[in-house]
C-alpha positions as CSV (number, residue, x, y, z in Angstrom):
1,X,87.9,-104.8,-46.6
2,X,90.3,-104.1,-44.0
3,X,93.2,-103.2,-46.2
4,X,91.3,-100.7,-47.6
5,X,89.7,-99.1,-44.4
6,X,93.8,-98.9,-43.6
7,X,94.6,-97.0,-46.0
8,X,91.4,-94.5,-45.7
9,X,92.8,-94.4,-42.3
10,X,96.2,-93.7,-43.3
11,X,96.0,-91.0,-46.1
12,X,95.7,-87.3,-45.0
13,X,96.4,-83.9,-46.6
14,X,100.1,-84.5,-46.3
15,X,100.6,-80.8,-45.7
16,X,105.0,-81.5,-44.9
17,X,106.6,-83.7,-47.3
18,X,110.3,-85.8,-46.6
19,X,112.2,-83.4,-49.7
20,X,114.5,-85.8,-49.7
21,X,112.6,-89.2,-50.5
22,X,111.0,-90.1,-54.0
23,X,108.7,-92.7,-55.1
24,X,109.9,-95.3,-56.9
25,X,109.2,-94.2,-61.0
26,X,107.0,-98.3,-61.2
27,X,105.3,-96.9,-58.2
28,X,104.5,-93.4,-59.2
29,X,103.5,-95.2,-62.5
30,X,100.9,-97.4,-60.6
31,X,99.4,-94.1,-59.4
32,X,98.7,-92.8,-62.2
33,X,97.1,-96.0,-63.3
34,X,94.6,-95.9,-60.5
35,X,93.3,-92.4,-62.3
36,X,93.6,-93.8,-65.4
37,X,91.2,-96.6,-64.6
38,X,88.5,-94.6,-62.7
39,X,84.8,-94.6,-63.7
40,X,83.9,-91.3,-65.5
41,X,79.7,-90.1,-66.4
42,X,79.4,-91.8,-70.2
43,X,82.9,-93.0,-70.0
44,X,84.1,-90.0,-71.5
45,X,87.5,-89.8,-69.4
46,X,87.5,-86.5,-68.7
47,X,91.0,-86.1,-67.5
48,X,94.6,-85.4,-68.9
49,X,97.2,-85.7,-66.4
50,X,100.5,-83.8,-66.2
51,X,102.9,-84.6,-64.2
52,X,105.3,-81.1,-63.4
53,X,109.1,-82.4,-62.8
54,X,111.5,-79.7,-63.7
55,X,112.9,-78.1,-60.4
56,X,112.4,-74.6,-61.9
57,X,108.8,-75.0,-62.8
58,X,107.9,-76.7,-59.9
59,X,109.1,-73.3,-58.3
60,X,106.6,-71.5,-60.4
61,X,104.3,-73.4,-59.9
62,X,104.7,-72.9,-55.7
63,X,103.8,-69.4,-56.8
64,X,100.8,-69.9,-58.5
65,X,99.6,-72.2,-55.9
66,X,100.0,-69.7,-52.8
67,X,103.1,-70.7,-51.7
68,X,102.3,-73.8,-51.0
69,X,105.2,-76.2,-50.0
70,X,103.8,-79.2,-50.9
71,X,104.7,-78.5,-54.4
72,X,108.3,-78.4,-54.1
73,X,108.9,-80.6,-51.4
74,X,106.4,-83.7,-52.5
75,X,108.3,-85.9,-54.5
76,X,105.8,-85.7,-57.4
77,X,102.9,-82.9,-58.5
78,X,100.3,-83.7,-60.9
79,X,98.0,-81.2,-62.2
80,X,94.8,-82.5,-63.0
81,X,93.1,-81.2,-66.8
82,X,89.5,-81.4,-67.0
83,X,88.3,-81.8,-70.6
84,X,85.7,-78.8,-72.2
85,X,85.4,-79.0,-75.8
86,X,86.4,-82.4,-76.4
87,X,83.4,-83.9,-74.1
88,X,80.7,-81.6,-76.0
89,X,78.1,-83.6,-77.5
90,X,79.3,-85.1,-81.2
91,X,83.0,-84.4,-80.5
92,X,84.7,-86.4,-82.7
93,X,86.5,-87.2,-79.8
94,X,82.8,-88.3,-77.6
95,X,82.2,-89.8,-80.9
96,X,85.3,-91.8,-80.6
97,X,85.0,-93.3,-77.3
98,X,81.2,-94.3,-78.2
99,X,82.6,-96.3,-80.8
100,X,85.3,-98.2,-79.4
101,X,82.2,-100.2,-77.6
102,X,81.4,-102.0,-80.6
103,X,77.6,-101.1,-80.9
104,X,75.5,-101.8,-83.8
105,X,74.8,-98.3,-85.3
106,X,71.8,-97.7,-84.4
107,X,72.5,-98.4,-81.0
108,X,75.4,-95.9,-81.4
109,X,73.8,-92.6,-82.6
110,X,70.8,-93.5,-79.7
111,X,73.6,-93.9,-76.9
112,X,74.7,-90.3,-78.7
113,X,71.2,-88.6,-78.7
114,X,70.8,-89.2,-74.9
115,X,74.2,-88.6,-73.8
116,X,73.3,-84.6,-76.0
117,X,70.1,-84.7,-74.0
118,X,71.3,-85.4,-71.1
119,X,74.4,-82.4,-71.4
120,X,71.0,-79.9,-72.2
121,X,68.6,-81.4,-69.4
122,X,70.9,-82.0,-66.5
123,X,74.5,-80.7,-67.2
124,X,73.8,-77.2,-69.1
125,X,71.2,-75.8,-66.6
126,X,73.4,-76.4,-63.6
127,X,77.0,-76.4,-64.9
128,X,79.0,-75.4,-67.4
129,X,80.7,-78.4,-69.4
130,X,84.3,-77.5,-66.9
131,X,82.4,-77.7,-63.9
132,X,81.0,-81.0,-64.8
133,X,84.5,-82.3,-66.0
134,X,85.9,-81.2,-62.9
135,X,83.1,-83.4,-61.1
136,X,84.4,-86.6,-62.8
137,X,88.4,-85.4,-62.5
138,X,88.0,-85.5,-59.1
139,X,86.5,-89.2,-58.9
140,X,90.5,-90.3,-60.8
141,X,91.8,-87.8,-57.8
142,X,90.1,-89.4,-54.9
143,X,91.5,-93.0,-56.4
144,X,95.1,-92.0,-56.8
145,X,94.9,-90.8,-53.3
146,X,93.6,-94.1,-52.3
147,X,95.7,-96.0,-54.1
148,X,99.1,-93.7,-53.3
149,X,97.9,-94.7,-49.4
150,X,97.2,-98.5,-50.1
151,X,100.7,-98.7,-51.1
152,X,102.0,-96.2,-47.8
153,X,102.9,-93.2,-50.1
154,X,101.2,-90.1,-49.3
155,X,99.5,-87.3,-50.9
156,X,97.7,-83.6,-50.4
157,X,95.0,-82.3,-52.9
158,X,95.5,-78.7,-53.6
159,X,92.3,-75.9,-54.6
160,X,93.9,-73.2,-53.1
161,X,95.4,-71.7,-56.3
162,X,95.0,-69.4,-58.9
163,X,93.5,-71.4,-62.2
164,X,94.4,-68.5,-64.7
165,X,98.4,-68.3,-63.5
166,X,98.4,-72.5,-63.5
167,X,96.8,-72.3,-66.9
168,X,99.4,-69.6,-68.3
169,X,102.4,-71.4,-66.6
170,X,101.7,-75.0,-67.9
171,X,100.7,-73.4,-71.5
172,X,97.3,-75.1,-71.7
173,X,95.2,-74.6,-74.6
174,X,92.0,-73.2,-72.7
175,X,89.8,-74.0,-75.7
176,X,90.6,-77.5,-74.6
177,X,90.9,-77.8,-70.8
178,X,91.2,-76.3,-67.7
179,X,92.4,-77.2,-64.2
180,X,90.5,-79.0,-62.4
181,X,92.6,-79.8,-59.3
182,X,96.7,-79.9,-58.2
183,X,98.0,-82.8,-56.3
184,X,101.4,-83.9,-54.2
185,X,102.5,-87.1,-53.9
186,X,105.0,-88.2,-51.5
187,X,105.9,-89.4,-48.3
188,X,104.9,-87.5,-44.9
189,X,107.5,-86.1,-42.4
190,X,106.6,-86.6,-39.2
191,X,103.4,-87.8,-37.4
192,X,100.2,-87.8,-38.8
193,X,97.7,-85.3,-37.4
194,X,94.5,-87.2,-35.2
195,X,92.0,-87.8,-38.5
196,X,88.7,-85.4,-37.3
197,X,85.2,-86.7,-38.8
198,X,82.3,-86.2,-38.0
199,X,80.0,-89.4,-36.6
200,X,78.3,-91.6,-38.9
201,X,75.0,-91.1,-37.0
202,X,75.4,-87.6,-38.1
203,X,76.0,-87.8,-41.8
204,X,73.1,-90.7,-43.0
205,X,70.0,-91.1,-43.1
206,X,67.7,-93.5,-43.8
207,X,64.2,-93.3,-45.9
């Protein structure tokens, strides 16, 4: 455990990047590994990753995210797609990753009826199918992060932006996703600020 608890303690919202260091393309690779191997509600993978590199768009994209200077001084920025349409109930694609697990038929169209059920009882009353997509999106996030710190590479996950300029600026079909979250990868200049949390005592309970 005590790697791990290391790198918890090491990763922060790296708010001032090193502009002039760059991860390692196997490295950067293995981070995006990390998200694609996170768990997801049904399995249904609700992510789609891209990865903004072009100097010019990375400008752009600075704008859209209030300035922020993470984006152009991190040495990589992914934005984060949750999946809408595709994750609906019967998709072909839903219907796809249902049968890549090899069930008997029957077994099949019953995992199908209660993963519809379950989008009408407990997703649809509460939140819309990007919300809930966003939800999972950010489970693939917090591992990258993790894993980014594991290997001494730090990152800074970014809400403060505006969805519909990220959307028109990365051309994404909105029929078929929507951004879920924006995040720098890189490596910190300068200290790390003191980690503030609040006590354990103070967050649990016990029933």
């Amino acid at each position: 455990m005590q790697p791990f608890m290391q790198a918890m303690n090491f990763r922060h919202a790296c708010k001032k990047f090193d502009p002039s260091r760059q991860i390692p393309a196997d490295e950067f690779q293995q981070i995006l590994e990390f998200g694609r191997l996170s768990p997801s509600s049904f399995g249904m993978e609700h992510w789609h990753f891209v990865v903004v590199q072009t100097p010019r768009l990375r400008e752009k994209l600075r704008e859209a995210c209030w300035g922020q200077p993470q984006i152009t001084e991190s040495s990589h920025v992914v934005v984060i797609l949750a999946k809408t349409a595709a994750v609906e109930p019967y998709s072909d694609y839903v219907q796809h990753l249902f049968g890549r697990r090899g069930l008997p038929t029957e077994a099949e169209q019953a995992y199908l009826a209660k993963y519809a059920a379950h989008n009408e009882s407990e997703i649809k009353p509460y939140l819309n199918t990007f919300a809930w997509s966003s939800k999972q999106c950010y489970i693939a996030l917090a591992n990258m992060m993790t894993g980014a710190a594991s290997m001494g590479i730090d990152s800074c996950p970014i809400e403060g932006f505006s969805k519909a300029g990220v959307e028109a600026l990365l051309a994404v079909d909105t029929r078929q996703y929507g951004v879920a979250v924006v995040v720098a990868f890189g490596y910190r200049a300068g200290e790390q600020p003191a980690k503030l949390r609040q006590p354990l005592a103070d967050l649990v309970e016990y029933r």
